[in-house]
SEMAR-184713 format. One record per residue: residue in one letter; x, y, z of N, C-alpha, C, CB in turn. Coordinates in steps of 0.02 Angstrom, whole numbers, plus 32768, in hexadecimal, padded with zeros to 4 digits. Glycine has a CB too. Example, Ala and Ser with C-alpha at 12.3 -4.5 7.8 and 13.67 -1.06 7.14 Angstrom:
! residues 2
A82947EE4818682677F1F818682947F5B818682357F2081C4
S82827F90816282AC7FCB816582858002818A82C07FE2811E
//
This chain:
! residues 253
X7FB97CEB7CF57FDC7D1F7CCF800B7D447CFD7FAA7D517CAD
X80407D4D7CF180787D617D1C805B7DB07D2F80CB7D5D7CEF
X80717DCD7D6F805B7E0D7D7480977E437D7680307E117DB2
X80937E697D6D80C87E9F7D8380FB7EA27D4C80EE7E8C7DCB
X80F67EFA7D4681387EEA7D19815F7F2B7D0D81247ECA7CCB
X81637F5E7D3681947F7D7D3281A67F887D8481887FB77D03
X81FB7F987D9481FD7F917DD782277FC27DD9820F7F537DF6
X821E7FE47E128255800B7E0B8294800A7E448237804C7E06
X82D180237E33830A7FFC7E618304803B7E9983677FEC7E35
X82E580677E9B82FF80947ED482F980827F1D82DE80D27ECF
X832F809B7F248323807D7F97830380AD7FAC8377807A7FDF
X82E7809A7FE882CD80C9801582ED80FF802482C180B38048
X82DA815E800A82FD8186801083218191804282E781A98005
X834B81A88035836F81BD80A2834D82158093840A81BE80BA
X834B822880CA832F826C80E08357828F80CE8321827B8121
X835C82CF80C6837F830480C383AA830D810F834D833F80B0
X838582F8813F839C830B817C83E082EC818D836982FB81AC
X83FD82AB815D843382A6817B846A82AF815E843582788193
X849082C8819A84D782D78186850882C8816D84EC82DF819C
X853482DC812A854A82CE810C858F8301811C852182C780DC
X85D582EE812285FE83158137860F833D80E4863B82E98163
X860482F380BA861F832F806F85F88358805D862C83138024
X85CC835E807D858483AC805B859C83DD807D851C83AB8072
X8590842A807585A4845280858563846B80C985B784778044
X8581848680E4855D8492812B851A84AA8113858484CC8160
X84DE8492813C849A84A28141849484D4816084738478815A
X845184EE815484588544817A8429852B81B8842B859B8141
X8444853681EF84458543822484018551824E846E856C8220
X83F685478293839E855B829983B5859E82C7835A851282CE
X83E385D482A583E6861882C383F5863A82918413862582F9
X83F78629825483E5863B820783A1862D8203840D861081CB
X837E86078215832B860A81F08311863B822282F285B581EE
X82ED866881EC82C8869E82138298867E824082A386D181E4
X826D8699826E823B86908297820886748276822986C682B5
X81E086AE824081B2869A822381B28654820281A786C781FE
X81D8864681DB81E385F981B981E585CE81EE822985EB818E
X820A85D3824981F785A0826B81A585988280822285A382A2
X818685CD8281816085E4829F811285C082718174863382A4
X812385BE821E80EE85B281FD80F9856281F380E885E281BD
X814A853E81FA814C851381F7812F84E2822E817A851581E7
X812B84F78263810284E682A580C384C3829980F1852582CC
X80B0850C8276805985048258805584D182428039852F8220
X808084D681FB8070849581DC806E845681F38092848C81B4
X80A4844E822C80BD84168258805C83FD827D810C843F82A4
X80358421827A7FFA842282957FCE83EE82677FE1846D8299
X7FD683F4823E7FA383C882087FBA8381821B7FB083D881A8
X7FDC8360823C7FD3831A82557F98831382A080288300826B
X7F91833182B07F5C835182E27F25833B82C67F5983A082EC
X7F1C837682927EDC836182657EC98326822C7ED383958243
X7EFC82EE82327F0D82B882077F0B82BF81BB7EE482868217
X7F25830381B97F3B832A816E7F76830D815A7F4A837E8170
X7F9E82D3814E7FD682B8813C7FE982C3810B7FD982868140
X7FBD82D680DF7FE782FB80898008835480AB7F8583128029
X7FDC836F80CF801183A780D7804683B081117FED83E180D9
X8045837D81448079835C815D80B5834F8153806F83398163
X80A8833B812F80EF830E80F9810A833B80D180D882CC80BD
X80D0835380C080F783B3807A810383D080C680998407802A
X80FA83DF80F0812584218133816A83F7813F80ED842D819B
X815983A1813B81B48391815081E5838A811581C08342817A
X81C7839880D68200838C80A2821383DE80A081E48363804C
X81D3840980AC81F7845780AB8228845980F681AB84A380AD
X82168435811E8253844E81598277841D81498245845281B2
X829883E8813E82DF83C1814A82F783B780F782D38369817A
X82C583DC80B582FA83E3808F82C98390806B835A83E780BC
X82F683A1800882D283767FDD8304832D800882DC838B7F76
X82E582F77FF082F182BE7FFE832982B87FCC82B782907FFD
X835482727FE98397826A7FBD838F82217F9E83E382707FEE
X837F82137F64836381CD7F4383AE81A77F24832181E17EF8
X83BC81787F2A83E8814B7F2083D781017F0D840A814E7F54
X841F80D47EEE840D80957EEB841E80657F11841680837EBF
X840280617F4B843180217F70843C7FF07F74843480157F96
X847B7FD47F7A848E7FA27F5884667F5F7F6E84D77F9D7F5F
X846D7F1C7F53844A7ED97F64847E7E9F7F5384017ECF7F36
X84667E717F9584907E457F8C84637E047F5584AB7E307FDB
X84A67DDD7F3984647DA57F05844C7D7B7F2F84807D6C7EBF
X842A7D487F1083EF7D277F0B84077D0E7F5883DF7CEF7EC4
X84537CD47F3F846E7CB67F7684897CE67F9584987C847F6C
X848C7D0A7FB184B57D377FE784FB7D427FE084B07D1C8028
X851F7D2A7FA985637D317FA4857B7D707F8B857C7D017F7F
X855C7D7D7F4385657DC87F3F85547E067F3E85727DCF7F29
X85787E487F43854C7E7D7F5385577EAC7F18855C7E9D7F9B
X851C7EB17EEB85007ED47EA984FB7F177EAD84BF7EBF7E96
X851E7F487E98853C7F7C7EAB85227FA47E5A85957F6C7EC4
X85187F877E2D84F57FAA7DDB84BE7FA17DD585097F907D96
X84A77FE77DC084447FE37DCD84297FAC7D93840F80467DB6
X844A7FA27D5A84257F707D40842A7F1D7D63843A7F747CF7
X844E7F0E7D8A84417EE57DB884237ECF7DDB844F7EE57DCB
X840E7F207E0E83F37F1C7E2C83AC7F277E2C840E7F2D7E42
X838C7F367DF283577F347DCE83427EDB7DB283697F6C7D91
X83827EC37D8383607E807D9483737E597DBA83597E5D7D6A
X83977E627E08838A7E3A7E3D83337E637E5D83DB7E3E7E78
X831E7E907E5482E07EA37E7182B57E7F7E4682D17EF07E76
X82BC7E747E0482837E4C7DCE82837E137DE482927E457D7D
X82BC7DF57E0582B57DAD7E0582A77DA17E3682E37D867DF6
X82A37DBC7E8582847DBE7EA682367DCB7EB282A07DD27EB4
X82277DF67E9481D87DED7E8C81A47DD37E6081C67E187E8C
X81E27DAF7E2C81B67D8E7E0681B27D487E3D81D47D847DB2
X81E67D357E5E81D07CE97E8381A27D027EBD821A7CB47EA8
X81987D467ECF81757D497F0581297D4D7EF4818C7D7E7F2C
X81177D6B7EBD80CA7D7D7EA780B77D437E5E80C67DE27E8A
X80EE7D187E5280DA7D057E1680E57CA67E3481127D2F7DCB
X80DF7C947E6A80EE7C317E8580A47C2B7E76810D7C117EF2
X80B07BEB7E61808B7BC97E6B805C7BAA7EB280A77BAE7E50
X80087BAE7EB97FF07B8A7EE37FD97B4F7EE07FD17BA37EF5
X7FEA7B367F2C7FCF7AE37F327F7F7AEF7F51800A7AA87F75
X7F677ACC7F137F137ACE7F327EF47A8B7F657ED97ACD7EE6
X7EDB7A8E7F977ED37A517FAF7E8C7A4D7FB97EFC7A447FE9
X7E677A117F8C7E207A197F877DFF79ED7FC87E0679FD7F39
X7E2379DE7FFD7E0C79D2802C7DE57A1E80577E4379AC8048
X7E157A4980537E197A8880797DD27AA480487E727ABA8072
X7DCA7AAD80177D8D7AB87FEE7D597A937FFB7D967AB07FAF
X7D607A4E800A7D1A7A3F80187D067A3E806A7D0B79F87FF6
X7D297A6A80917D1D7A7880CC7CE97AA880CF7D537A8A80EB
X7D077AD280947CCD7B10809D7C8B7B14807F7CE77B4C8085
X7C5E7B4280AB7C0F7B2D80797C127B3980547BD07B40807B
X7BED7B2B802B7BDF7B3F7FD77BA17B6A7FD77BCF7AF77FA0
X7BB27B987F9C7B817BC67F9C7B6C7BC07F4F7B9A7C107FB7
X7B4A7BE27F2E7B357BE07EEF7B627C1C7ED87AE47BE57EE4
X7B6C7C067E937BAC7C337E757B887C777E657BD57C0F7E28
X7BB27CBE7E7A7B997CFA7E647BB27D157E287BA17D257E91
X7B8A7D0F7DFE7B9D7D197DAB7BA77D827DC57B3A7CF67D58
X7B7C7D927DEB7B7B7DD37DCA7BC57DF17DD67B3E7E057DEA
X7BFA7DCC7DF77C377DE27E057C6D7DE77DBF7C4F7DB17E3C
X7C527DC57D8B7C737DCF7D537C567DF67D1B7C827D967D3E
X7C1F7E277D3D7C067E4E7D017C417E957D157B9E7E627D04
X7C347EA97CC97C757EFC7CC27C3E7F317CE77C8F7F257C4E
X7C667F497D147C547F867D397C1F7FB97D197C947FAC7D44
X7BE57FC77D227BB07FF27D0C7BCC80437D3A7B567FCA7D26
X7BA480557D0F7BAF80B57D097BAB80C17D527B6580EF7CD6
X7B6580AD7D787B5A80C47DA77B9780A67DF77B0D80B67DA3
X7BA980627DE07BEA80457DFF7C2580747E107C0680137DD0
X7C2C80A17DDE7C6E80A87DC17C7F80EA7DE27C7280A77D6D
X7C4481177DD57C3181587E057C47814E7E3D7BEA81697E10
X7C1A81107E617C1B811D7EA87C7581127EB37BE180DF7ED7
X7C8880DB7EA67CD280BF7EB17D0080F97E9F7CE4807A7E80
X7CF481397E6D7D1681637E7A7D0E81967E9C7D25816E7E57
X7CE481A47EBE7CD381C47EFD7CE881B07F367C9981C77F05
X7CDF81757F3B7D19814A7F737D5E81687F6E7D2680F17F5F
X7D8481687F427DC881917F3F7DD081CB7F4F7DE181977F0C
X7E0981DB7F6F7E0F821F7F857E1B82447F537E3D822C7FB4
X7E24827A7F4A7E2882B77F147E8482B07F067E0683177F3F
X7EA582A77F437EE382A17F227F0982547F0A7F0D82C37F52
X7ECE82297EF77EFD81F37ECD7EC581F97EA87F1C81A17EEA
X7E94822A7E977E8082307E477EA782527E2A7E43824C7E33
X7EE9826D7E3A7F04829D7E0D7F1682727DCF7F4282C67E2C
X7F0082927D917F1082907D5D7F4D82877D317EFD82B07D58
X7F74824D7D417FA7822E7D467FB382187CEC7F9C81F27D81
X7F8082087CDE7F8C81FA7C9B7F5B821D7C5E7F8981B27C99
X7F4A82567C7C7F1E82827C5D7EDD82867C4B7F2F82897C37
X7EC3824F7C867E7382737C777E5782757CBD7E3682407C3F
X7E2C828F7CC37E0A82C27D087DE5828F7D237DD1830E7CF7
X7DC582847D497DAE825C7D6C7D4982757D697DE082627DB8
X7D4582947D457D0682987D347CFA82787CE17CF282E67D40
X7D3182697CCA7D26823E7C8E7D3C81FF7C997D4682557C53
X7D5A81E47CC77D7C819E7CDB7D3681737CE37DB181A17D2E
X7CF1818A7CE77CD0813F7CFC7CA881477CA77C8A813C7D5B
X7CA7815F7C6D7CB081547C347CF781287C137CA881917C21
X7D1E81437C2A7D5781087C257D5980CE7C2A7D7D81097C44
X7D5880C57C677D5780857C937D2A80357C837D3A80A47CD5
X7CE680617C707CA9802B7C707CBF80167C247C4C804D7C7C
X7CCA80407BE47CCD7FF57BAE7D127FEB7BA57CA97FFB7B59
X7D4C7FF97BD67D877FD57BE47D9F7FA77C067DA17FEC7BEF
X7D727F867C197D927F637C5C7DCA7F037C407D2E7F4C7C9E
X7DCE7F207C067E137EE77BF87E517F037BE37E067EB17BBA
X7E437F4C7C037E787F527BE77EC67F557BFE7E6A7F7B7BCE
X7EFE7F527BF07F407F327BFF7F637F5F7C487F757F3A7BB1
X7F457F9F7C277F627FD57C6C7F337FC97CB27F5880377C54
X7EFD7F9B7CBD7EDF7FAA7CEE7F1D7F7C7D177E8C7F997CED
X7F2E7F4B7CFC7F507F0E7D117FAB7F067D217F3A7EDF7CD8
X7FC07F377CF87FFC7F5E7D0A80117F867D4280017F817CE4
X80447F7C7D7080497FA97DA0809B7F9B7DAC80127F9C7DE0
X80A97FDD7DB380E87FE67DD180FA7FE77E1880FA80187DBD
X812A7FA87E3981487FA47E7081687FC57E82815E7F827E78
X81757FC97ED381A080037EED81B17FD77F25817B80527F00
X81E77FC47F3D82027F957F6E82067FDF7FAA825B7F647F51
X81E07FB97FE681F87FEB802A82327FBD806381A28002805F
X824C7FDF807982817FB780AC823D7FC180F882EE7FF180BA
X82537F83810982157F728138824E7F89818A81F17F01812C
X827E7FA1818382AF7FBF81B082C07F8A82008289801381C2
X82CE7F4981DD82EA7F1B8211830B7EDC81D182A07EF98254
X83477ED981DD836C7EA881C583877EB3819B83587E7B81B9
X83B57E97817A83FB7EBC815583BE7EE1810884547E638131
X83EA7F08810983CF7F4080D383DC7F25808383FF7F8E80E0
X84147EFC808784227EEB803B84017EA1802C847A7EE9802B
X83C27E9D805883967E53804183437E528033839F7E1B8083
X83477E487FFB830D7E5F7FDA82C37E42801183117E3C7F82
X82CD7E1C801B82A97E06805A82897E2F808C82D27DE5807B
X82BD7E4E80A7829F7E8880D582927EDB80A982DE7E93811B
X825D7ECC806B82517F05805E82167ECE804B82807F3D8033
X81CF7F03803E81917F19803481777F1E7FFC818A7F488049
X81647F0A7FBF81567F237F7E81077F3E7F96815D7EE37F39
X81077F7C7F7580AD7F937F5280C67FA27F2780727FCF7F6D
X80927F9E7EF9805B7FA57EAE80447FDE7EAC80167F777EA7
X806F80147E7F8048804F7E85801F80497E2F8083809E7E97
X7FD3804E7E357FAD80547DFE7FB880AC7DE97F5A80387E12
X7F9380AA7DA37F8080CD7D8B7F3780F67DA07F8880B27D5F
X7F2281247D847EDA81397DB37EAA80FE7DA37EAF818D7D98
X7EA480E97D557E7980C77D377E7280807D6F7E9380BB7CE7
X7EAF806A7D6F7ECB80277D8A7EAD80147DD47F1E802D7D90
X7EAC80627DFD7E9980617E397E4480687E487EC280967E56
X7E30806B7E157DE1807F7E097DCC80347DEC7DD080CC7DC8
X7DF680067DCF7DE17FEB7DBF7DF47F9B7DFE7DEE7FFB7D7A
X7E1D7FB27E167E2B7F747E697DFF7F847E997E7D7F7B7E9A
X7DD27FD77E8F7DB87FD17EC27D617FB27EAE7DC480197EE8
X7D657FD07E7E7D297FA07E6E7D187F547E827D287F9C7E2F
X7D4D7F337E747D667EDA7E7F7D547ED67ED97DDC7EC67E67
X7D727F007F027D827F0C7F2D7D417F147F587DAC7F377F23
X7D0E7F467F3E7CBC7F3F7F4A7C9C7EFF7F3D7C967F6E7F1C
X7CAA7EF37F087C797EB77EFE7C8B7E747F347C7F7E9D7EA7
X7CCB7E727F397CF37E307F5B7CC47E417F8C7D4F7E2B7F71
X7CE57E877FAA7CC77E72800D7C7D7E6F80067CDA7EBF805A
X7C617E8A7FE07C0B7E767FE97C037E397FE17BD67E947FB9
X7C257E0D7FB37C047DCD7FA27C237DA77FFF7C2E7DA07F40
X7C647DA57FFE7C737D8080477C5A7D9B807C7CB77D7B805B
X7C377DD780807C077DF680C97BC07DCB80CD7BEC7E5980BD
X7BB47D9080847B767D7F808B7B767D3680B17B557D818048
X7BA27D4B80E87B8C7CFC81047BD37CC680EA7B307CDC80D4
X7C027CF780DC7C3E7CC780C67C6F7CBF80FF7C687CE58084
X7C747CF6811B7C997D1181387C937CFB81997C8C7D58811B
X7CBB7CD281B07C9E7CC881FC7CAC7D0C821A7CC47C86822C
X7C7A7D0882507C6B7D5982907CB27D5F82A17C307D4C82EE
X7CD77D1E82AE7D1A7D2D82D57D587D5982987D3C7CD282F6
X7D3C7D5082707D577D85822B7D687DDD822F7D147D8281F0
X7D817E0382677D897E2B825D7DA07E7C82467D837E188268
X7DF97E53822B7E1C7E5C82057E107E8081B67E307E288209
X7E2C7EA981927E037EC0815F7DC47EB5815F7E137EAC812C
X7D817ED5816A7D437ECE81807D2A7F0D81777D3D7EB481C1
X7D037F2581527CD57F6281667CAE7F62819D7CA77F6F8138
X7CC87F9381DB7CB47F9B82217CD07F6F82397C747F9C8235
X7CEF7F5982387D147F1E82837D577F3A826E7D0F7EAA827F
X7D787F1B82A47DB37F2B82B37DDB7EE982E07DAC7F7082D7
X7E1B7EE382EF7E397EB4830B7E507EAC83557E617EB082EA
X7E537F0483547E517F2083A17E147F1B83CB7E5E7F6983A2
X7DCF7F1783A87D9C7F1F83C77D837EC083D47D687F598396
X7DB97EA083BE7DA77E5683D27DD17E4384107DB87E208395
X7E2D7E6F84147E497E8384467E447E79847F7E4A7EAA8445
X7E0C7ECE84887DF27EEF84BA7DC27ECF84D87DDE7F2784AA
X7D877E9284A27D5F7E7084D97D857E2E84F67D147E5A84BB
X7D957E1C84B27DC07DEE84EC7DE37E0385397DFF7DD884C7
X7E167E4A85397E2C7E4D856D7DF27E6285BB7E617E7A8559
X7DB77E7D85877D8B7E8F85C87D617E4B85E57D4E7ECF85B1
X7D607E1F85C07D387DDB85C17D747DD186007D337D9C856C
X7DC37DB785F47DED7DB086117DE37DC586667E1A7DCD85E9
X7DE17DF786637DD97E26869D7DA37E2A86D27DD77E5F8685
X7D6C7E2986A97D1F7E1C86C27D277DC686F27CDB7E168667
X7D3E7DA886BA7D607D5B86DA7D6A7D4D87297DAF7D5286BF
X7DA87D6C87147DCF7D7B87707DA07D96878E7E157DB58780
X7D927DCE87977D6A7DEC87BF7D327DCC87E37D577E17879F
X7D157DB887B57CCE7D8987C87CFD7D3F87D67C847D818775
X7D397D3987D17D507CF087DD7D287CC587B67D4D7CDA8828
X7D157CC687777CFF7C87874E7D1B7C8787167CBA7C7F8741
X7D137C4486F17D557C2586DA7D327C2C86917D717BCE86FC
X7D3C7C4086587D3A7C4C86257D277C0E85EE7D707C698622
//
């Protein structure tokens, strides 16, 4: 079933911070009183404390609202450059429909490499009450906001005798510029999937069950990559101390 289906054409905002000769002069840092540098500082502090929601609100209050635009794209073949947002809306459709919607080549050699396990039915039962709780407790308080009007203490009544329904499966794209290589090629930008609250309660559920079933022995040790408790650095770091220990003791690995 094809996925995705609304996109939106906006580019990556440019900041307020840059200069534009046709805007009329910015006020000055001998016009801002003391106090406003002084509390803006503060705020400047909450990356310290890995507070990044009020981070980000202290730099849109100091450099000013963001400036949103459409920038332009070149087509498919590179010849021309699409300069009208309905264009450039369906050169973005048609781009992500070939990127999230190709076809895969299955190769049942590569399948019967791997062990076989006995099939886990309980992965296709609909999310129970007590599931649904926990998985929204997992979420932070600010992507339960109530986006489409219901609170997040009624969402796991929702959720459990909905789970076919059309909005979990809907999500709106947002192309990011990945900030290396020409700007007008759809290529070097990024799509995410922004869900709905429901939508995101309901991937993370999927999302629990997956990694438990592959933590049972599916998964090889050298697996550390997305992993609850491992990490990729910490395979790194022994390697480089294994490395090191090596030389030292002069033996050969």
């Amino acid at each position: 079933m094809p996925m995705v289906e609304r996109i939106t054409a906006s580019s990556s905002p440019r900041c307020g911070s840059d200069f534009n000769p046709n805007e009329g002069p910015k006020v000055s840092d001998r016009q801002v009183p003391p106090s406003y540098t002084a509390s803006a500082a503060g705020d400047a502090g909450y990356e310290d404390r890995n507070n990044l929601k009020n981070f980000f609100k202290a730099l849109k209050a100091i450099y000013g609202p963001c400036i949103k635009g459409t920038a332009p794209l070149l087509s498919s073949d590179g010849t021309t450059l699409l300069t009208e947002k309905s264009h450039i809306l369906n050169r973005w459709a048609d781009h992500f429909r070939c990127a999230l919607n190709c076809s895969s080549a299955i190769s049942d050699a590569a399948i019967d490499r791997l062990p076989q396990v006995d099939t886990n039915n309980d992965l296709g039962l609909p999310p129970s009450l007590t599931e649904t709780i926990r998985t929204v407790q997992q979420i932070s308080r600010a992507r339960r906001a109530p986006a489409d009007g219901k609170t997040h203490n009624t969402l796991p009544g929702y959720v459990v005798p909905r789970t076919s329904s059309s909005g979990f499966q809907d999500a709106t794209i947002v192309h990011l510029y990945k900030w290396k290589g020409n700007r007008q090629l759809c290529d070097n930008h990024r799509g995410i999937s922004l869900l709905n609250i429901t939508g995101k309660i309901f991937a993370r559920i999927l999302l629990n069950r997956l990694n438990c079933h592959l933590e049972q022995g599916l998964l090889p040790e050298s697996q550390c990559g997305f992993r609850r408790h491992r990490m990729t650095t910490d395979m790194v770091f022994t390697a480089r101390k294994l490395q090191e220990k090596g030389q030292e003791m002069r033996t050969y690995l």
